[in-house]
Structure formats: structure tokens, C-alpha cells
BAFI-3210 file (N, C-alpha, C; in Angstrom, 3 decimals, decimal comma, padded with zeros to 6 digits):
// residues 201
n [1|2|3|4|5|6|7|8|9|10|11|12|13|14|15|16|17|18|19|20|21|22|23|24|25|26|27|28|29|30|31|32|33|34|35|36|37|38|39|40|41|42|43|44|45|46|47|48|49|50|51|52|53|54|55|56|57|58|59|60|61|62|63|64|65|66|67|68|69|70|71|72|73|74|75|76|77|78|79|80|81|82|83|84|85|86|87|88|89|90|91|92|93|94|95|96|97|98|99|100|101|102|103|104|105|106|107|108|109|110|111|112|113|114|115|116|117|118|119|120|121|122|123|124|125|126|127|128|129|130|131|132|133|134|135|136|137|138|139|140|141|142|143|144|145|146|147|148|149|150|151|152|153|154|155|156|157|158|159|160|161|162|163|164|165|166|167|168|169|170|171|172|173|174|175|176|177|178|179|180|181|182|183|184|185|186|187|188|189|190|191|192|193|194|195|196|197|198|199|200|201]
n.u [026,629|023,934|020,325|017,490|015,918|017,675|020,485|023,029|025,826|027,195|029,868|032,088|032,135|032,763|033,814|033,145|033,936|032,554|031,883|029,290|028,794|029,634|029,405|028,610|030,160|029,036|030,111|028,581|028,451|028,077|027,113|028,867|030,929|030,651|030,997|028,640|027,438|026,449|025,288|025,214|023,585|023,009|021,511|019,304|016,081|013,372|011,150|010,971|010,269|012,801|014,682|015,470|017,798|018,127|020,769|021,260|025,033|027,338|029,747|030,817|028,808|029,193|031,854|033,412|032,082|030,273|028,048|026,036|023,906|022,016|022,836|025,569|024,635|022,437|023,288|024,747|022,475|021,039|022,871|023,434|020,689|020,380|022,039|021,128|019,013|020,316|020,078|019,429|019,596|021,727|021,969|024,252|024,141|025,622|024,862|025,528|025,259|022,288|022,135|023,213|026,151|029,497|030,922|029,721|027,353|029,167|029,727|026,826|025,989|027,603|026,065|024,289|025,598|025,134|022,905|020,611|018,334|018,332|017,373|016,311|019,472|020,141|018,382|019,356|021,483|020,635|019,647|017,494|015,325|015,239|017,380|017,973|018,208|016,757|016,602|018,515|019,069|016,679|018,463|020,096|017,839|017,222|019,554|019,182|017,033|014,976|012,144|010,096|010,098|010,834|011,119|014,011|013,878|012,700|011,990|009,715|009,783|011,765|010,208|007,937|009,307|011,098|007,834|007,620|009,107|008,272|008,375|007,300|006,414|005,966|006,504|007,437|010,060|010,861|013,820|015,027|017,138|019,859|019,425|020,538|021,757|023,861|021,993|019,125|017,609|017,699|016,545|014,600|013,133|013,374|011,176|009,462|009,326|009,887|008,589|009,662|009,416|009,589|008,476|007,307|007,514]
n.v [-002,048|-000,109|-000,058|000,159|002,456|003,442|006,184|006,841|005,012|002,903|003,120|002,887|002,081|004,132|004,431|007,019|009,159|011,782|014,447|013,708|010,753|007,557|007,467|005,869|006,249|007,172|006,510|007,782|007,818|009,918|009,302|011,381|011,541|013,152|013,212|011,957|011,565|009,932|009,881|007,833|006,588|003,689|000,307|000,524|-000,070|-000,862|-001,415|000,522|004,156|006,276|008,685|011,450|013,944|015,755|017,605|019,729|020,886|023,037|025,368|027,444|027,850|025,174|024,548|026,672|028,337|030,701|032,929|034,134|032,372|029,112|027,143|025,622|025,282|024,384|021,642|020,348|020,489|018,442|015,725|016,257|015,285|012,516|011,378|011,560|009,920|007,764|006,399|007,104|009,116|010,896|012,670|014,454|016,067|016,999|020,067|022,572|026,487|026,664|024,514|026,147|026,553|026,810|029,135|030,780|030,988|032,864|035,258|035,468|036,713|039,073|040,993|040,523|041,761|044,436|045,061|043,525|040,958|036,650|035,473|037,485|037,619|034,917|035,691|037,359|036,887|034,858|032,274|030,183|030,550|028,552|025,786|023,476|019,819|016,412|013,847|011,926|011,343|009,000|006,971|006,308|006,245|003,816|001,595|001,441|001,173|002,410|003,857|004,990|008,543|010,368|013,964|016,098|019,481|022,605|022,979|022,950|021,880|019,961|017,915|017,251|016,169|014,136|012,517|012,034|010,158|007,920|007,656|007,776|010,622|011,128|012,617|015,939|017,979|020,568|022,836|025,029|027,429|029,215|031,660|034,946|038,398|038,788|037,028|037,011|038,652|037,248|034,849|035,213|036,080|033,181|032,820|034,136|034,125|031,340|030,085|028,359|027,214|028,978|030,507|028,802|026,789]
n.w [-007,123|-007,962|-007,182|-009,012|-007,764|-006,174|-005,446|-004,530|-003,776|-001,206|001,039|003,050|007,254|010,232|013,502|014,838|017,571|019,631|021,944|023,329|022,442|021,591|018,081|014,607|011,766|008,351|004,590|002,161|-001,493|-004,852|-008,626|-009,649|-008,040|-006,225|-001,946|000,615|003,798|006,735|009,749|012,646|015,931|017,708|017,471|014,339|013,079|010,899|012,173|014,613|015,358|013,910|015,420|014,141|011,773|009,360|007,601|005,702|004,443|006,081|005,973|006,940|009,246|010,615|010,888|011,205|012,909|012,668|012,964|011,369|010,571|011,997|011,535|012,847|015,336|015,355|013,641|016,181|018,430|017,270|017,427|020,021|021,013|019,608|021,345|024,205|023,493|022,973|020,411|016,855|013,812|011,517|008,845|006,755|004,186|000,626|000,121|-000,075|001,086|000,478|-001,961|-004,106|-003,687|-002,138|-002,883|-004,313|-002,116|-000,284|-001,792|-001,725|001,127|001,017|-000,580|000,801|003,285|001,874|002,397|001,141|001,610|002,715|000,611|-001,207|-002,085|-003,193|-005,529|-007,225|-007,403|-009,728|-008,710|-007,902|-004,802|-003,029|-003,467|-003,467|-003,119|-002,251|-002,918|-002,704|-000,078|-000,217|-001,371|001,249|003,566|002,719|002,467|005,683|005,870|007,246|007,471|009,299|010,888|013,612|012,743|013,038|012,237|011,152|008,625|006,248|003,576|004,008|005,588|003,324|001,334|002,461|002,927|000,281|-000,981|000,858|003,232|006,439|008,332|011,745|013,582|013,895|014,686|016,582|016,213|017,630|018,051|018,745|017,843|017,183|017,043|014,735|013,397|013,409|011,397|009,170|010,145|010,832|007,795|006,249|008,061|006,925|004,135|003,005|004,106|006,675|010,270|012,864|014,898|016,768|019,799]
ca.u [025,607|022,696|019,197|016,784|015,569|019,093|021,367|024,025|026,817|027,334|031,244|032,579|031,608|034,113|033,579|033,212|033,673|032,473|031,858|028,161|028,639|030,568|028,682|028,522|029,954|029,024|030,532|028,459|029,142|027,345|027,770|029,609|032,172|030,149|030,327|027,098|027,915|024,948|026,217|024,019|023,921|022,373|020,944|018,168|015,303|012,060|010,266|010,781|010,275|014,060|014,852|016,519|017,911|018,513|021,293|022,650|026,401|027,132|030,981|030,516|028,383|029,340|032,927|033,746|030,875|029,694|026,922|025,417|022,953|022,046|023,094|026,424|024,628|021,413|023,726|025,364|022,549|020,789|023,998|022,780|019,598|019,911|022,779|020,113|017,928|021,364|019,817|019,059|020,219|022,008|022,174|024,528|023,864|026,269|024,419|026,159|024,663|020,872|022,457|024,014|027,840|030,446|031,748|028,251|026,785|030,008|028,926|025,594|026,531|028,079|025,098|023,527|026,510|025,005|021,163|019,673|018,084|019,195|016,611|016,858|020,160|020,039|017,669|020,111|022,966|019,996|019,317|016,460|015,329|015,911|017,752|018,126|017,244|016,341|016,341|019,675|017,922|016,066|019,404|020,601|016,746|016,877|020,646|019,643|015,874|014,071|010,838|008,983|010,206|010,350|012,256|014,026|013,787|012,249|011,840|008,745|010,418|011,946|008,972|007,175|010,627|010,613|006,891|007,534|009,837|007,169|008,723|006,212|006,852|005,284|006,501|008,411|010,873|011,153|015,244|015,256|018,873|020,833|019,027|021,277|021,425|023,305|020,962|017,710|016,811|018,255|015,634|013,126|013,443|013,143|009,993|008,327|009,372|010,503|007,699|010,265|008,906|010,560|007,926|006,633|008,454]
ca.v [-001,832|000,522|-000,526|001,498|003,171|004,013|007,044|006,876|003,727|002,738|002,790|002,644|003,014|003,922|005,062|008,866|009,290|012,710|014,573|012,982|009,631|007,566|007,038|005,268|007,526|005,829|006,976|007,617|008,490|009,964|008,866|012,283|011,403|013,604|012,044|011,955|011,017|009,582|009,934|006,941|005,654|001,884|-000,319|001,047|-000,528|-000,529|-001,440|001,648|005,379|006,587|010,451|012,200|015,536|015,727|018,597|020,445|021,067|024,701|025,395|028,818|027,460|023,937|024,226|028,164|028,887|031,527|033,057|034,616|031,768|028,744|025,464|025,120|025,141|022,658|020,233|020,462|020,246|017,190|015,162|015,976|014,531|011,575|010,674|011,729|008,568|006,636|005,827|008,118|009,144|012,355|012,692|015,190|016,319|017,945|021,023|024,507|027,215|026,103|024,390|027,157|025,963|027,747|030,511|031,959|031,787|034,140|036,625|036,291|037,206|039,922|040,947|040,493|042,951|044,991|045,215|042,604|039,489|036,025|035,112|038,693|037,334|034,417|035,608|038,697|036,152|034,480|031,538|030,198|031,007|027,095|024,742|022,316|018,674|015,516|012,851|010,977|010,616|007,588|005,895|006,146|005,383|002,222|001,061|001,985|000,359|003,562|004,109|005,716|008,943|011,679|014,713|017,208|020,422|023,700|023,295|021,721|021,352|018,270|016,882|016,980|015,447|012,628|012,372|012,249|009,117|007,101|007,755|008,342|011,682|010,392|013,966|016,404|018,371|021,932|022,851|026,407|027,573|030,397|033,379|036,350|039,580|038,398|036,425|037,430|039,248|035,918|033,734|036,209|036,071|032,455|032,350|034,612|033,937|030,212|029,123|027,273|027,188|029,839|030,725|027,613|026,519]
ca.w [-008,167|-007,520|-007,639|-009,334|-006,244|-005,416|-006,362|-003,897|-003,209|000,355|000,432|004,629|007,983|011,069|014,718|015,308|018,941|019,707|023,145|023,486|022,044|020,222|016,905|013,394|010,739|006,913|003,817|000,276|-003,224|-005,834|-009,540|-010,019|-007,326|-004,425|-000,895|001,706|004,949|007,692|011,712|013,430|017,006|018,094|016,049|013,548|012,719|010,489|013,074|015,282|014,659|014,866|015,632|012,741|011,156|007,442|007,699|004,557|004,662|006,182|006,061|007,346|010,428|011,207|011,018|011,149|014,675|011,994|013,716|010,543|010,842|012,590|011,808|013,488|016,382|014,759|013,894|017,679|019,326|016,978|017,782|021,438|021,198|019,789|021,954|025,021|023,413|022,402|018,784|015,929|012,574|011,273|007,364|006,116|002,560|000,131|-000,492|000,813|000,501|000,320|-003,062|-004,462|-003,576|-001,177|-003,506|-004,510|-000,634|000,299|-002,923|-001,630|001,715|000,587|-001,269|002,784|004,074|001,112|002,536|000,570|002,121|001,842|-000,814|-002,317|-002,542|-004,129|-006,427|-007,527|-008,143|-010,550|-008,327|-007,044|-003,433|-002,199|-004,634|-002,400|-003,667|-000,958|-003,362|-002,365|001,027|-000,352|-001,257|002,815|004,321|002,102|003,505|007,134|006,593|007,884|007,015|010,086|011,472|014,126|012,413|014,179|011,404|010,784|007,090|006,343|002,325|004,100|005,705|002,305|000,648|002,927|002,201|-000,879|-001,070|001,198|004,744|007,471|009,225|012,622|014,619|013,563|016,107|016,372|016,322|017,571|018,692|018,487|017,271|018,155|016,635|013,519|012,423|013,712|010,271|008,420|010,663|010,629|006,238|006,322|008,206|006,497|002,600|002,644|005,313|007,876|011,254|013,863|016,011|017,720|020,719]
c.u [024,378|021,243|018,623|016,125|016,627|020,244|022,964|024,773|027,163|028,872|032,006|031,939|032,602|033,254|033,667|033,327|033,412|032,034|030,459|027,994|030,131|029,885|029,440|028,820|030,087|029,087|029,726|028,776|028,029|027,864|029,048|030,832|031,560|029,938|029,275|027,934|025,869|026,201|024,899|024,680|022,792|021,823|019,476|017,784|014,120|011,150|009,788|010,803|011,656|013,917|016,148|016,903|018,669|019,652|022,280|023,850|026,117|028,473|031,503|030,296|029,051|030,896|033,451|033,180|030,859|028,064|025,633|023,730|023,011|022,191|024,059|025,835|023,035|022,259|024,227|024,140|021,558|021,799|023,753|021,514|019,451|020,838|022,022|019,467|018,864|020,715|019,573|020,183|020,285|022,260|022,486|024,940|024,942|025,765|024,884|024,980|023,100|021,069|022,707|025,864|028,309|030,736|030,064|027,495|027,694|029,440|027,162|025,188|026,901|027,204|023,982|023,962|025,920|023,220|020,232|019,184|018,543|018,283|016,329|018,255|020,392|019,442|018,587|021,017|022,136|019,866|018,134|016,230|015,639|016,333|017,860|017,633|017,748|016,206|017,375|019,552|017,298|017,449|019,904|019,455|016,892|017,729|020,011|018,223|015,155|013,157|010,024|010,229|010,370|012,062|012,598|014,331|012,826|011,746|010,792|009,044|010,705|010,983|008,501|008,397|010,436|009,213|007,000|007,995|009,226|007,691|007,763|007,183|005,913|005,528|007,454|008,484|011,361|012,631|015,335|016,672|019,003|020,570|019,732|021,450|022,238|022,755|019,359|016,603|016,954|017,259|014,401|012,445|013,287|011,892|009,108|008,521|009,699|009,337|008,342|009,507|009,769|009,976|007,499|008,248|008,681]
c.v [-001,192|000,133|001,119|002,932|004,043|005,517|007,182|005,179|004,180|002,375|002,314|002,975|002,931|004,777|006,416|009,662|011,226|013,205|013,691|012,002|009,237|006,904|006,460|006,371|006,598|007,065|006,471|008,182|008,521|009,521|009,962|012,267|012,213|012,848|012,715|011,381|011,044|009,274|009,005|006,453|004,772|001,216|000,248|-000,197|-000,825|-001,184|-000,524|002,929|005,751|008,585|010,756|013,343|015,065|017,284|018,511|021,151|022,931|025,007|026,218|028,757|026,187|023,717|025,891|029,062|030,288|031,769|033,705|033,396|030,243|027,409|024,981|024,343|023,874|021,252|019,640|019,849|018,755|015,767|014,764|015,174|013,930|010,544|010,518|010,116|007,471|005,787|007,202|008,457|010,667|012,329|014,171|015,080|017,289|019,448|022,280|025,692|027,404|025,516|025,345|027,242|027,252|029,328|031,410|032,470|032,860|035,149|036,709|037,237|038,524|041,072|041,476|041,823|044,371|046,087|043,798|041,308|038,186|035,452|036,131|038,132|036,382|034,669|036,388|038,028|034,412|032,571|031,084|029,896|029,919|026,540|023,458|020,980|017,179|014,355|011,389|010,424|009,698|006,580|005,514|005,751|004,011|001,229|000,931|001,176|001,109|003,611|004,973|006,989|009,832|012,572|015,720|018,519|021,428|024,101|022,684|021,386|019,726|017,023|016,557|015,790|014,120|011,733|011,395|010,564|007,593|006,732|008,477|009,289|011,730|012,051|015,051|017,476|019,860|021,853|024,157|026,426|028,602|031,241|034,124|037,042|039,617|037,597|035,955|037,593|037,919|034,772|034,138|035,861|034,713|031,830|032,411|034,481|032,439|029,063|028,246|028,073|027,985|030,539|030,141|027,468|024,667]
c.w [-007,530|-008,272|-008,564|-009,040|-005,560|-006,216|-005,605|-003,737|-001,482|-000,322|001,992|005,910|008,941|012,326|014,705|017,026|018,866|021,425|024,021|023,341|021,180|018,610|015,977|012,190|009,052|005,575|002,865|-000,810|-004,021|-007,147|-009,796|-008,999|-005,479|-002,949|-000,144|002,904|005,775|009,171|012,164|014,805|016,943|016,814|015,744|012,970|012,254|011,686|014,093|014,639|015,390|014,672|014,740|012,535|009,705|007,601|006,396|004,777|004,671|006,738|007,235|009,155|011,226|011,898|011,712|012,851|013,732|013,029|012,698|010,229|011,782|012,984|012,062|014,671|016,489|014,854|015,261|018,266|019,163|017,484|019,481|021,630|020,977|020,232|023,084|024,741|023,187|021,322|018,256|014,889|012,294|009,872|006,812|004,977|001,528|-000,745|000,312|000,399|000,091|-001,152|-004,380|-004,717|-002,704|-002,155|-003,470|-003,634|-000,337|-000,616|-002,241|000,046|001,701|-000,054|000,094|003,212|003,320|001,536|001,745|002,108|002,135|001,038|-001,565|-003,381|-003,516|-005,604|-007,400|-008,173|-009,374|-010,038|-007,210|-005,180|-002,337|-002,893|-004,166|-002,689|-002,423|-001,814|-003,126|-001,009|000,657|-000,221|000,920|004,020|003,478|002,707|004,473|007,177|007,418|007,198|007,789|010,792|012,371|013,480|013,001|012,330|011,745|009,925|006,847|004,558|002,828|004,735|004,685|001,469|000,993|003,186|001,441|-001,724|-000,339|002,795|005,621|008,214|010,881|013,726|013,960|014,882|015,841|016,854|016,558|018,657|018,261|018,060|018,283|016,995|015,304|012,640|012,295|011,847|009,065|008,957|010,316|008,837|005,926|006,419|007,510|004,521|002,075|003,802|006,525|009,225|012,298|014,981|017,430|018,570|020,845]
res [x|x|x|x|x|x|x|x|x|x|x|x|x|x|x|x|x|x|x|x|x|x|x|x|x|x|x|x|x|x|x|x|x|x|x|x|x|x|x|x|x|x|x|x|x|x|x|x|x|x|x|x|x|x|x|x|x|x|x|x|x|x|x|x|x|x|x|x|x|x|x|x|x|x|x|x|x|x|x|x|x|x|x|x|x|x|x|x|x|x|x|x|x|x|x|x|x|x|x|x|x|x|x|x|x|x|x|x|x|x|x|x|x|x|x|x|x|x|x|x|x|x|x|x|x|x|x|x|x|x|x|x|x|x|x|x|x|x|x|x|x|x|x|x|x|x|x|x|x|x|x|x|x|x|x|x|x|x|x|x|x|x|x|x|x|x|x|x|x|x|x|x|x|x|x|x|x|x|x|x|x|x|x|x|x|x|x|x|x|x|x|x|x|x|x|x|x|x|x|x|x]
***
């Protein structure tokens, strides 16, 4: 039963051994049947600030080593860092595409291969330039009992998000990786029309 506060069900959690650790992998559900997944190592606790990444699903990148942009290699090297501290929390989100879905990022893509931008693009295929929504993040800080913490991102959308919900953002963590030549103009387009952070070191 979900509180009022809540939009997601906590449903399993099972070992994930991966090359860096062996982590906590926990299964949620939305009412519509969508799962969430959260990757955690050690025990979490409101009492400490834990080290995080909020990462939206990227088929293309994560799974594919798509180089067209850069969060195969985000989520990679978050996974690294908060095995480095052996605690920290990874919250992947079912949004492709900056919430857009798989089929329409490839058309917009395509759209890319075309000259456009990728928020030309979106806009062209009559969607707005981030769709992206952070609200099912409360249901998985509430489970996990987070409240304070340092984020590793680029986006400052999700600093304000988790803001927003009444989570102290105590540092946030620049994630720069993998710029190479295709997806320079794709980082570059980001900085400068969507405000994410790509300069700072």
C-alpha cells in the first residue's frame, strides 16, 4: 500500500556483483506496471550525506557503448565511485530518451544525422526540449531514508528536483567523461540550451 508521499511499490532486492563491487540491486513498480530500479552499496543512513547519481535509462549508451553521447560511460564511472567510498546510491529512472521513449530518440537521432540538434530535435518531433519528470525519486529516498546528499550530475534540473521534494543537496559532483568527437556538438548543445554544467572541472 502506498502512502501518500509515495508513487512507486518496493517489490525485491538481490545481489548485483559487478567488476567494482558487489552491490544491492532493489526492484520498483509504478501503478502503470513501469519498473525503477536503485543499485546501493553499505548501509544507508539519514544520518549521513550518501553519494548519489539519479541516471535516466539510455539503451543506446548504457547497454549498446553508443558514443553519440555520454551516459554509458556516467553510469560506469558513478558505479566507480561509490564503490571507491563502499556506500552510495544509484537510481535508475525509466525515462529514455530525455522522456521521449526509445523509438522517438532513434527518429530524433536521425533528425541529428540530418543537421538538427538534439533539442532542435525534439522540438521538430513536437516534444519538449527535457520531458523528463523526478518525482518517483521521492518514493525510493523515502524506502532508503535519504535525505542529505552529495550528487554526482551535470544537470542542475535534478538538483532543483531533489530540492524540490525536501532533500538537501549538500555538494553536487561534476561527471565529465567521454567527450569525443561524436558527441562534442551533443555536449556542447546541452550546455548551452538546457544549462547542464560541461565546463567546470
Amino acid at each position: 500500500m502506498l502512502s501518500n508521499e509515495e508513487t512507486l511499490k518496493y517489490v525485491t532486492t538481490c545481489n548485483l556483483p559487478t567488476p567494482w563491487a558487489i552491490f544491492k540491486l532493489h526492484a520498483f513498480v509504478d501503478i502503470t506496471g513501469k519498473e525503477y530500479l536503485a543499485i546501493t552499496l553499505g548501509v544507508l543512513s539519514n544520518f549521513e550525506t550518501i553519494l548519489i547519481r539519479v541516471h535516466s535509462e539510455c539503451l543506446t549508451g548504457d547497454a549498446m557503448f553508443s558514443q553519440r553521447c555520454d551516459c554509458g560511460a556516467q553510469l560506469e564511472m558513478a558505479l566507480k565511485k561509490i564503490a571507491l567510498e563502499n556506500k552510495g546510491a544509484l537510481f535508475y529512472l525509466r525515462q529514455e530518451g530525455r522522456g521521449i521513449g526509445l523509438i522517438n530518440k532513434l527518429r530524433a537521432y536521425k533528425l541529428q544525422d540530418e543537421g538538427a540538434d538534439t533539442v532542435e530535435a525534439n522540438q521538430k518531433l513536437g516534444f519538449a526540449d527535457d520531458q523528463r519528470d523526478y518525482k518517483n525519486l521521492k518514493s525510493m529516498f523515502i524506502h532508503f531514508g535519504i535525505n542529505k546528499v552529495r550528487l554526482m550530475t551535470n544537470n542542475p534540473n535534478k538538483v532543483a528536483a531533489l530540492k524540490e521534494f525536501g532533500v538537501t543537496v549538500v555538494e553536487r559532483i561534476s561527471i565529465l567523461v567521454n567527450r569525443n568527437p561524436f558527441n562534442n556538438h551533443y555536449l556542447n548543445t546541452k550546455a548551452k540550451k538546457l544549462g547542464h554544467f560541461y565546463n567546470d572541472t
